[in-house]
N, C-alpha and C positions, 0 to 999 in steps of 0.2 A: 399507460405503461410508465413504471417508473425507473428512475437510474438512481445506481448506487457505486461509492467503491467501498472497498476494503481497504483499507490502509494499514499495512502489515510491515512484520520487518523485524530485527534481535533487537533488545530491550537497550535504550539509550541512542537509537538510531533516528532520533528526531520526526516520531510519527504524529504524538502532540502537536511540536513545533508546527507541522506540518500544515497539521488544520487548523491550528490556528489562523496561520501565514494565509492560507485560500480561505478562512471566512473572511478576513479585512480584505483580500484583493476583490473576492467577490459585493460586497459589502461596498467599495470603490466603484467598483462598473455594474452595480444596479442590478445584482442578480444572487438571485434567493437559492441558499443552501441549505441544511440542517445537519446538524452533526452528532452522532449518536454514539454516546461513549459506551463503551464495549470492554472492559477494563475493572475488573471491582475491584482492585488494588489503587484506582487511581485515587487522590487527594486536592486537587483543584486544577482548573481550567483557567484556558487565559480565550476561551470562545463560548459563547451561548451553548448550553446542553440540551440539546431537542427530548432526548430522552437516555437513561444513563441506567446501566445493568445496575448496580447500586441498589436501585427501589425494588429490586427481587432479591437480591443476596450479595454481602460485600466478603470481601478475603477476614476483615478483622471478626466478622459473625461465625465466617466458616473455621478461621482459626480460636476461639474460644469455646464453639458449639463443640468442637469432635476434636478438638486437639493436635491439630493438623501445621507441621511446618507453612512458612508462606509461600512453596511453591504449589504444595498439595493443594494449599487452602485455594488458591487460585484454579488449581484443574477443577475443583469439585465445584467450585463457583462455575467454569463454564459448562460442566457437565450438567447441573442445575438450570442452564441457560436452553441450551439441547431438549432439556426434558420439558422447556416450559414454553418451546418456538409455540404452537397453540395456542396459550393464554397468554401470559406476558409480553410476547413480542406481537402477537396478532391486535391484542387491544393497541400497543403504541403503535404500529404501523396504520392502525384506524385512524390517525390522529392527523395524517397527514394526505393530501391528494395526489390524484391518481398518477398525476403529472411530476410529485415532488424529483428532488436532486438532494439523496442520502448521502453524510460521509462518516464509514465507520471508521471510530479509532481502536486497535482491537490491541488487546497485553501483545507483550515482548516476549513471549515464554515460545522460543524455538517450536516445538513440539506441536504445539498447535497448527502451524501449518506446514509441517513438514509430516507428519503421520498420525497423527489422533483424530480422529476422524471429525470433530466438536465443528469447527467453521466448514471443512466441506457440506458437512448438512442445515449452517446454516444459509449454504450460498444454496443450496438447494431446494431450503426454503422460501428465500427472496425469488428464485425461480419462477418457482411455485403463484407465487404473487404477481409475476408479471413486471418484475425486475432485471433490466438490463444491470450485469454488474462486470465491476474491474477490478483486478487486484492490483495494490500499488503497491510496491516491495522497495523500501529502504533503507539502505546501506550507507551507515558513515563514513564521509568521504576520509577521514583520517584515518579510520581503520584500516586502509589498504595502505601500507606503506610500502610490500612487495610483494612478489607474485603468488607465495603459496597464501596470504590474507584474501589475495584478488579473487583464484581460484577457489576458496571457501567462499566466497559470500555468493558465488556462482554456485556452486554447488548447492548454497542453502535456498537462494533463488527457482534453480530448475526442481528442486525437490516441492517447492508451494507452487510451482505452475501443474507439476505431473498430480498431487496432491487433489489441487482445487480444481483444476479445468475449467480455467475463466480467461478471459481476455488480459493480458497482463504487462502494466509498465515496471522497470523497474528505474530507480533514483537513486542517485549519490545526492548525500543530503549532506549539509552543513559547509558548501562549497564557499560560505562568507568568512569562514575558518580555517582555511587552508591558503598557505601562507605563498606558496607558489604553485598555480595551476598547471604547471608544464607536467611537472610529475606526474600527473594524471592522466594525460593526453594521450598518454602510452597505453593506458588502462580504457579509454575511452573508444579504442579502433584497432582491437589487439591482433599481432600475427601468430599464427603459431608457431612459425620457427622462432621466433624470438620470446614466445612464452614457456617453450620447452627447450630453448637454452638455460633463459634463469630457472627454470625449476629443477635442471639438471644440478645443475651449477648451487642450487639451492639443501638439495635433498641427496639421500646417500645412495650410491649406484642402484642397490636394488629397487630400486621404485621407478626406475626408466622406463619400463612397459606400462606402468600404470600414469607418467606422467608425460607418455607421448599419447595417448587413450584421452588423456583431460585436457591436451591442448588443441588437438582435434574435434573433439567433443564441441567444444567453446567456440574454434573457428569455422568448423565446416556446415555443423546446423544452425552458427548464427542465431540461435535460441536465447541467450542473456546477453544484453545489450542493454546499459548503462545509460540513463541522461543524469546530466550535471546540474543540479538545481541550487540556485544562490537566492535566500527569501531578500535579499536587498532591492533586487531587481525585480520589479512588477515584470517586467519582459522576461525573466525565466519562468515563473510562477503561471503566467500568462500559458506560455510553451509546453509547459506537463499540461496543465489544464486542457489544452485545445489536442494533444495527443490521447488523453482518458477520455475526452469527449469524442473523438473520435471512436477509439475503439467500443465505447456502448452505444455510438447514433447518436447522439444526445444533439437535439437540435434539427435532427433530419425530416422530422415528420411537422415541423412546424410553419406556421400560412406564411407564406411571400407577403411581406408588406410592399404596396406599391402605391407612391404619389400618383393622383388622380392627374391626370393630362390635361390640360386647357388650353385648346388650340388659339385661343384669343391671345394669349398671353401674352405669344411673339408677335402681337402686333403692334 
């Protein structure tokens, strides 16, 4: 069985960063990852590439082949990716063991996992494989500066869990950038009468039904819930880590190491 995440999230939300940050922590405590760029827009890494959509089709190919703006040029890149789970993704999946620990980095382009169907089939795929997978959803911590930002990235949140239907954390990323964390604190354990005061307080009367419906939504099924990740700190880094590992098993089926006993010993 293998594990995987998905590392998702709107484009500048520190999903690079991201993996980069957990190949050096891993990299630290003696434990093998691979990271698999998913991105043909991307232009360089600051972590080892296990394997990189690139060597099938890059955005600047698909933009000079067919004349395709840079967002186009990126759907038909992954659309291209979709068409070639079979060949392309099946030989580099060959490449690694049955046991590995995959982290994809995947584009910033919304759509993709809010309603285009391109990553749900290929979490379908890794399925398919015998892949435990997670999606990790990242949110920049400055982006939320008040409630109705809070309530979008929630909203873009529960739309890639109902989407993909995978095990799922989500992350306020760049938390070494935010100059006072109290701010967030609010953001990080919300109530809803005080979410649907400022969005009252926020937005024009008519939206009161629809913004007592989304503070409800957020507090009563407890469905998007936010960890606070600061790459400074190997102990937050550490803390995402061991809640993804959680959510795929990662680690559960593995032998008890146990010191041999010698009763002599204590003599």
């Amino acid at each position: 069985m293998g594990y995987a995440q998905l590392v998702i999230g709107p484009a500048g939300s520190g999903k690079s960063t991201y993996c980069s940050s957990l190949h050096q922590h891993c990299e630290t405590t003696r434990r093998t990852i691979h990271i698999v760029n998913l991105d043909p827009a991307a232009e360089h890494f600051d972590y080892p590439v296990a394997a990189d959509i690139r060597e099938l089709i890059s955005v600047d190919d698909a933009m000079e082949d067919l004349n395709l703006g840079p967002n186009g040029g990126l759907m038909y890149c992954m659309e291209q990716l979709e068409d070639n789970l079979d060949d392309w993704l099946e030989e580099e999946l060959d490449n690694f063991l049955e046991d590995d620990y995959l982290v994809f980095d995947c584009p910033g382009q919304i759509e993709l996992f809010t309603h285009v169907p391109v990553l749900r089939n290929f979490v379908e795929y890794l399925k398919r494989k015998n892949f435990n997978v997670c999606a990790v959803f990242l949110l920049d911590s400055q982006f939320i500066t008040d409630v109705t930002k809070y309530i979008s990235g929630c909203m873009a949140s529960l739309s890639a869990m109902i989407q993909l239907e995978l095990p799922h954390v989500n992350i306020l990323s760049k938390m070494d950038l935010v100059n006072n964390k109290k701010d967030l604190d609010y953001y990080l354990e919300p109530e809803a009468r005080v979410l649907l005061s400022e969005l009252n307080r926020n937005m024009a009367p008519q939206y009161a039904k629809l913004n007592k419906a989304l503070a409800e939504l957020v507090d009563e099924f407890s469905m998007v819930n936010f960890v606070p990740l600061d790459l400074r700190k190997e102990s937050s880094i550490q803390y995402v880590l061991s809640m993804i590992d959680n959510c795929i098993q990662y680690g559960e089926d593995a032998d008890v190491k146990i010191r041999d006993f010698d009763p002599d010993a204590d003599d």
